[in-house]
C-alpha atoms as one frame of an Amber mdcrd trajectory, in Angstrom:
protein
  41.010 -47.123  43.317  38.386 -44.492  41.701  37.009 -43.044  44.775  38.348
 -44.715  47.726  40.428 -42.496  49.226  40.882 -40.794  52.344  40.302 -37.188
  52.044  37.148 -35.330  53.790  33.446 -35.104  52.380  31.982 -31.567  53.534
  28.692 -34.385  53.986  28.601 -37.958  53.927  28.605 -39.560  49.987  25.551
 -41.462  49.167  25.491 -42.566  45.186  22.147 -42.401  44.002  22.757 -45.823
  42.204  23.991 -47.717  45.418  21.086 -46.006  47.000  18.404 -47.063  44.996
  20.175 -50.780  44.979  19.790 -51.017  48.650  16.479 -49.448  49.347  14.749
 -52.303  46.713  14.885 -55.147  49.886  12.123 -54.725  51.985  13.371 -55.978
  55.404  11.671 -53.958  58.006  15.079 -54.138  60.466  17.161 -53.749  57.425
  15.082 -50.592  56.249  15.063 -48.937  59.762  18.698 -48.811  59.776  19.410
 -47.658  56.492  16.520 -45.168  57.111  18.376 -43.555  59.937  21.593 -43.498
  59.446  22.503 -40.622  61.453  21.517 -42.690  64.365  23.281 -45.547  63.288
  26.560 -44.083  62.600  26.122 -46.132  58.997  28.936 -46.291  56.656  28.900
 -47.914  53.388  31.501 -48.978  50.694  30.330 -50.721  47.992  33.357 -51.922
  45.446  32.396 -53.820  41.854  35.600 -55.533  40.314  34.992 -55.936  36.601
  38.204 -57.346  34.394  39.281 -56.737  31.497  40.776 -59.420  28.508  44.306
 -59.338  30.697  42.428 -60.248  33.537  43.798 -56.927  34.958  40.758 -55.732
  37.912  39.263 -52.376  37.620  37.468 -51.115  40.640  34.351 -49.172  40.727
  33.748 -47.542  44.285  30.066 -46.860  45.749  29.350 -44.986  48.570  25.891
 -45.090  51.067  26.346 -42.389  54.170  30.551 -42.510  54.013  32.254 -39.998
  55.526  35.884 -40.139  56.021  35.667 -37.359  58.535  32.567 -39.741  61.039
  34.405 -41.392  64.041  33.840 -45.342  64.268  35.732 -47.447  66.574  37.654
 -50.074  64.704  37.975 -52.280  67.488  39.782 -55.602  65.807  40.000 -54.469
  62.517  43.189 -52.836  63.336  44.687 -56.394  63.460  44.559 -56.425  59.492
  47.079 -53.923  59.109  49.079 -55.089  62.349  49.830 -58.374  60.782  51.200
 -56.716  57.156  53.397 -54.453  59.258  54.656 -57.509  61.099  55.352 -59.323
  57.771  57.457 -56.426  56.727  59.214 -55.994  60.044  60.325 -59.372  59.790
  61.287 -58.902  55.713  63.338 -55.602  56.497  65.260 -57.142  59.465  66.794
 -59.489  56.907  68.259 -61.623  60.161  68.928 -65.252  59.115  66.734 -67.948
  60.873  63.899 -65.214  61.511  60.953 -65.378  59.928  57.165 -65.602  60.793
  56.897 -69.199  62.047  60.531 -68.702  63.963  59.921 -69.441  67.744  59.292
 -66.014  69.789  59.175 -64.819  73.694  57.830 -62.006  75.477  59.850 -60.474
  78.587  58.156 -57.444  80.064  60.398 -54.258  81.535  57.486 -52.494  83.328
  54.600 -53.502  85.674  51.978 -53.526  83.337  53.303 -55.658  80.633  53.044
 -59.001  80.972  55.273 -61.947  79.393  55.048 -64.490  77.508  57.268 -67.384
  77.074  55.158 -70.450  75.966  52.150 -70.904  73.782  49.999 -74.172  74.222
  48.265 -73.628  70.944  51.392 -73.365  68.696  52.458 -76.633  66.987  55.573
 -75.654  68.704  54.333 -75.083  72.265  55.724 -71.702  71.721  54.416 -68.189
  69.919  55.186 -66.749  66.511  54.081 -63.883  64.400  52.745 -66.824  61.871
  50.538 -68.237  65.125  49.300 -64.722  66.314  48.157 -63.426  62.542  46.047
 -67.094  62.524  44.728 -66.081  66.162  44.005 -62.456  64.636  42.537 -64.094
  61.806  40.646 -66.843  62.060  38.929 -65.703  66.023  40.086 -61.919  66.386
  42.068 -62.940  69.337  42.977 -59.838  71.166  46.434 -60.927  73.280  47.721
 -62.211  69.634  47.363 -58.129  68.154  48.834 -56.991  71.466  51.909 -58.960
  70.585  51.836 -57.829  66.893  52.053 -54.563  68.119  54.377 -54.802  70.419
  56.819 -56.344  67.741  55.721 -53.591  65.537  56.150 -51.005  68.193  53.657
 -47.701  68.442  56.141 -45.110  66.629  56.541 -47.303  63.611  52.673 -48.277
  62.876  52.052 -44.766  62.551  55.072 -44.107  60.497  54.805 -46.973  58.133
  50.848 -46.524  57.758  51.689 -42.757  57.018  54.069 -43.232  54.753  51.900
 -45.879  52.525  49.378 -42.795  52.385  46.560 -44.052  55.320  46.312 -40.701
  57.011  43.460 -41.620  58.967  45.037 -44.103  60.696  46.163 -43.961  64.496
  46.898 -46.816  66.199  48.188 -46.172  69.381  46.545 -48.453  72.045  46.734
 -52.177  72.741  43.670 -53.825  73.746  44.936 -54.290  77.932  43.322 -50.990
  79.198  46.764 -49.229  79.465  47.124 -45.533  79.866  47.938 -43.029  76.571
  51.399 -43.097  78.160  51.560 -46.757  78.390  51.042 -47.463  75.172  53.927
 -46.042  73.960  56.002 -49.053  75.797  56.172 -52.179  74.208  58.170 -55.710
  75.562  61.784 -57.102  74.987  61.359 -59.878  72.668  63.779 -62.010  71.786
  63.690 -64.934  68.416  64.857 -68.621  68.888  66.100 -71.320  67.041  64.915
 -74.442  67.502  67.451 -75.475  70.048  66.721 -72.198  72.220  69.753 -70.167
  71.337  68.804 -66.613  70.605  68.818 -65.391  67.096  67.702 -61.891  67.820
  66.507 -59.473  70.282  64.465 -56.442  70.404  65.088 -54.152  73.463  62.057
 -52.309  74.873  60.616 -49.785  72.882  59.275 -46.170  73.989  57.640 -44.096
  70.901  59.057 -40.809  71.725  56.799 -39.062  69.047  53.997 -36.424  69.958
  50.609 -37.710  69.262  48.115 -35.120  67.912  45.378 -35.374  70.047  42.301
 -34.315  67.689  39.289 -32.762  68.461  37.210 -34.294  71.212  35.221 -37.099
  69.514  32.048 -37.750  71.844  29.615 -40.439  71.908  26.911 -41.989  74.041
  25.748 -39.791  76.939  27.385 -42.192  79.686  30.043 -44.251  80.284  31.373
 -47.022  82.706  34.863 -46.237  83.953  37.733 -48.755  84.281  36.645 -49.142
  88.139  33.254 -49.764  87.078  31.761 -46.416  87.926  29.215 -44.876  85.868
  30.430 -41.202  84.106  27.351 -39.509  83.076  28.768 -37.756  80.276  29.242
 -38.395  76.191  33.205 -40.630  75.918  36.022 -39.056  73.874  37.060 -41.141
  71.364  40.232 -39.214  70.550  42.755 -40.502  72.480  41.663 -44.557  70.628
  42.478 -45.708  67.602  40.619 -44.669  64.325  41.202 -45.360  60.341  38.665
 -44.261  57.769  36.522 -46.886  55.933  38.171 -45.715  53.190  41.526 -46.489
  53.967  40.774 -49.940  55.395  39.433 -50.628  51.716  42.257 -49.066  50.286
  44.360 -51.247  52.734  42.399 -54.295  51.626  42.933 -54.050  47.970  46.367
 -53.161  48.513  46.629 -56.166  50.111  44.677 -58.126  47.886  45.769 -56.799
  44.555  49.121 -55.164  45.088  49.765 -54.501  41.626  46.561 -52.373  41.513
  47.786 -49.711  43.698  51.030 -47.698  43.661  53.986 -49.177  44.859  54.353
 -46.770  48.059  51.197 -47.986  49.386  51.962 -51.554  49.142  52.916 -53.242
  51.882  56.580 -55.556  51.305  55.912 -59.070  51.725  56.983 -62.142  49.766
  54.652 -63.931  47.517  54.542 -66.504  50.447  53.449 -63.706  53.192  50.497
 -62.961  50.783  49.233 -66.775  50.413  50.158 -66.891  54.388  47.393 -63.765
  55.049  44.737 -64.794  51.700  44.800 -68.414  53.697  43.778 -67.545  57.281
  42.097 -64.182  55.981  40.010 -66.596  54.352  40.258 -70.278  56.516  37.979
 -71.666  58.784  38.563 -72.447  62.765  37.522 -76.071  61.942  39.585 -76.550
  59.179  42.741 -75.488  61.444  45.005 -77.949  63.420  46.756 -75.264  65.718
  44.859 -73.665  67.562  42.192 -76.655  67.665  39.295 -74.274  67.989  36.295
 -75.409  69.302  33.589 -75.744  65.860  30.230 -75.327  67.641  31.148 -71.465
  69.318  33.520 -70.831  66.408  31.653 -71.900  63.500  32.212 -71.019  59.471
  30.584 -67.568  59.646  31.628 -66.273  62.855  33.975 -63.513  61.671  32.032
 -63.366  58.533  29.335 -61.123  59.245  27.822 -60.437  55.401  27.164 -64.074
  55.724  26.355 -64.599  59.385  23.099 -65.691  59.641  21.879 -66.250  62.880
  20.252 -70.061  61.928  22.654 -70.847  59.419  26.283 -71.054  59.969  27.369
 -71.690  56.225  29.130 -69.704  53.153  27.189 -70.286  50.020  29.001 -73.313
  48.582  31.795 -71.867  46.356  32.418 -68.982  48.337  35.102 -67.608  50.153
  35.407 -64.672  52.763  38.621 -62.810  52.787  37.892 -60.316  55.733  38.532
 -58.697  59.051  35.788 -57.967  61.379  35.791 -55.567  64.676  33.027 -55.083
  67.310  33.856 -52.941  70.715  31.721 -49.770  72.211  28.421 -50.983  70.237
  30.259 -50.384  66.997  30.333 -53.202  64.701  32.491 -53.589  61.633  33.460
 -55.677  58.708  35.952 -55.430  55.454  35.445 -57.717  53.119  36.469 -59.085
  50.157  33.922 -61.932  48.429  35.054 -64.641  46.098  32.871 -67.071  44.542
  34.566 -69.736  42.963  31.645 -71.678  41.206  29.805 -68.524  40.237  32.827
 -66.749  39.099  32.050 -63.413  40.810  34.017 -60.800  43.029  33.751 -57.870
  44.710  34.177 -56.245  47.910  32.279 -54.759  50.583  32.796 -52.440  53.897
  30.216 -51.800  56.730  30.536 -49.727  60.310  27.245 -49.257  61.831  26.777
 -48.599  66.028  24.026 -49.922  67.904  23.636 -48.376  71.548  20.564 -47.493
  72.426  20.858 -46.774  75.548  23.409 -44.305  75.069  26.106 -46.265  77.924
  29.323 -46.908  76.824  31.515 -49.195  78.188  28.750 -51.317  80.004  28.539
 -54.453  77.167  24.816 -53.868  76.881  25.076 -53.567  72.902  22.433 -54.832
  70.377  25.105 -56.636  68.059  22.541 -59.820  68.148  19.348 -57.569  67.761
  20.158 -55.243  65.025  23.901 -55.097  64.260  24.783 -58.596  62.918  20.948
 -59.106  61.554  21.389 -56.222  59.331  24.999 -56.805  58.124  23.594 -60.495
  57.084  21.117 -58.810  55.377  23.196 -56.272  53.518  25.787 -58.961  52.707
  22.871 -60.816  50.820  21.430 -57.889  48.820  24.880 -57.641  47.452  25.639
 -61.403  46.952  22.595 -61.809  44.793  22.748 -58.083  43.207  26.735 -59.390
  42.285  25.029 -62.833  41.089  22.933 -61.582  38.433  25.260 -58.690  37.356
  26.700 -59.023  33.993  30.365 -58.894  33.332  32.300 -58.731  29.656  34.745
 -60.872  31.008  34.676 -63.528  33.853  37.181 -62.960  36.616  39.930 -65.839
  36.638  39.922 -66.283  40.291  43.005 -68.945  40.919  45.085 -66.474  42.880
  42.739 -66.879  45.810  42.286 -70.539  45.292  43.753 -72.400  48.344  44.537
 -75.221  49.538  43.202 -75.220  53.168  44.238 -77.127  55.983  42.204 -80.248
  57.532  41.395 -81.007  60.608  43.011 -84.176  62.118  40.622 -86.478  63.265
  43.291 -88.764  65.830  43.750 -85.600  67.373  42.288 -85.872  70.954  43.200
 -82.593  72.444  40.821 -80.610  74.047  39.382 -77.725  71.778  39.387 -74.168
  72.559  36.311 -72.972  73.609  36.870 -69.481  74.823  39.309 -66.699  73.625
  39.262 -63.037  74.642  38.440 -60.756  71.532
């Protein structure tokens, strides 16, 4: 993928070209944050797809401020990976009967894990790994990646990611406030047919690997404490989880365009997985039956944050958004992948930027409504309209992400969801 790999820059890559691109809008927020990057904890990655007569993609990878080697929290975009490893899990168990939308429950073997037997907003009344990667997906719904990784289980993320060449990646913590040692537990789980007789089960699992601790990674000057204390020194970062914006594009196009990449860094799911993940990568809450999310808090744009204007909550018509978005600690993320149907363009796009001013961590006094979101719009529309007007040889035939999406039943009268925890 030209550039986009994960090996160290002795200082961050800025491309004079992508650089001058950005710099010629003149919105004053927009400006102040690419000014100061430094402060801002910017990252850039800029990807033009041009095809050729085979419709084969060729990727061209631009850089502003990327450093493989500058910490970001990745908050929920860890879920993006979390849901191909699940896919595979399932594909490698070759069990008969279990698959993604088979019926699933949680047990827990220690104090802090809790269970989970039922799910209200499956179809089925109970969970799957189908119904968590739509909960990932379409709302960033934390419990739903907690369960994807404890399917997954700690010691095989980090194998599998390593292995498909994504050095920078660590996942090692669920999103419940457990201990480093903790997280190296996950539940029993156990599969079921439709008539409740069990088709598999997974004992506990305890990742008995060492995990590198790396240098300390501090940020902020203060932090709040799990009892709610205030800590008036910087936060290590290096016991959380971390992946380069590199490899989350890498993991993206992999994803995306398998056949682009070589075949150890594919992930192995059917052609059905990959319409499965393009569909809710891509779907909106209102155009989904289960969950029935609620379409005035969860609107079009709200995990679409090149596009998330803060009046209007619409994609250009034509366009689709296949993405995962993360904000946690005052950073604020988002991988992308545009399509525009009617226009015939593609091309993808990466952002991490942190906005804390005053320097607490931990406290949820963030400005992702001041400056974060406001200047990710922005930057999603100086590359919309530079990717409008830029020629191409050959026009991109885009069917492969063409879907059919879901619609909404109307003579459904059950409540909608109006709150989730991500």
């Amino acid at each position: 993928m030209g550039t986009a790999s994960g090996t160290g820059h002795a200082q961050p890559r800025t491309d004079p070209y992508f650089r001058r691109l950005l710099f010629a809008h003149q919105d004053s927020l927009y400006r102040q944050v690419l000014t100061h990057p430094d402060t801002y904890r910017l990252q850039i990655l800029y990807v033009q797809i041009d095809r050729d007569r085979h419709n084969r993609p060729h990727f061209y990878t631009y850089a502003y401020h990327a450093d493989p080697q500058l910490y970001f929290y990745p908050a929920s975009v860890v879920k993006l990976p979390l849901a191909c490893l699940a896919l595979e899990k399932l594909n490698e168990l070759h069990i008969p009967g279990v698959h993604k939308f088979t019926r699933m429950q949680f047990d827990s073997a220690y104090a802090w894990q809790i269970p989970e037997w039922a799910d209200s907003t499956s179809e089925t009344g109970y969970p799957s790994i189908a119904h968590f990667i739509k909960k990932a997906f379409l709302v960033s719904d934390n419990d739903a990646y907690n369960r994807l990784y404890q399917f997954v289980g700690q010691q095989a993320i980090q194998q599998k990611l390593h292995e498909k060449g994504y050095a920078s990646a660590r996942i090692i913590r669920q999103f419940m406030g457990l201990t480093a040692e903790q997280n190296r537990y996950t539940n029993p789980i156990r599969f079921l047919d439709e008539q409740g007789h069990v088709l598999y089960t997974q004992p506990a699992l305890y990742n008995p690997d060492s995990i590198q601790r790396s240098a300390p990674v501090w940020i902020g000057r203060a932090y709040m404490d799990r009892n709610g204390k205030l800590v008036p020194e910087p936060m290590d970062f290096s016991m959380q989880n971390q992946i380069s914006l590199y490899d989350l594009v890498h993991m993206l196009q992999a994803l995306l365009f398998p056949e682009s990449v070589p075949a150890r860094q594919r992930f192995l799911l059917t052609d059905d997985d990959l319409h499965f993940l393009y569909q809710y990568l891509s779907q909106f809450p209102r155009e989904t039956n289960y969950p029935k999310y609620d379409v005035d808090v969860f609107y079009d744009t709200y995990v679409k944050f090149f596009f998330r204007d803060s009046s209007h909550h619409q994609l250009p018509p034509g366009v689709r958004v296949f993405n995962k978005v993360g904000w946690s600690y005052g950073f604020l993320t988002d991988v992308s992948y545009v399509a525009d149907f009617e226009h015939h363009i593609e091309y993808m796009l990466a952002a991490t930027l942190y906005v804390n001013s005053d320097g607490v961590l931990n406290d949820d006094r963030y400005e992702y409504e001041q400056i974060g979101t406001p200047f990710l719009y922005q930057l999603g529309q100086v590359i919309y309209q530079h990717e409008l007007h830029r020629r191409r040889k050959h026009l991109p035939d885009l069917s492969r992400f063409q879907i059919q999406y879901e619609q909404r039943n109307e003579n459904d009268m059950r409540p909608t969801i109006k709150q989730v925890d991500n």
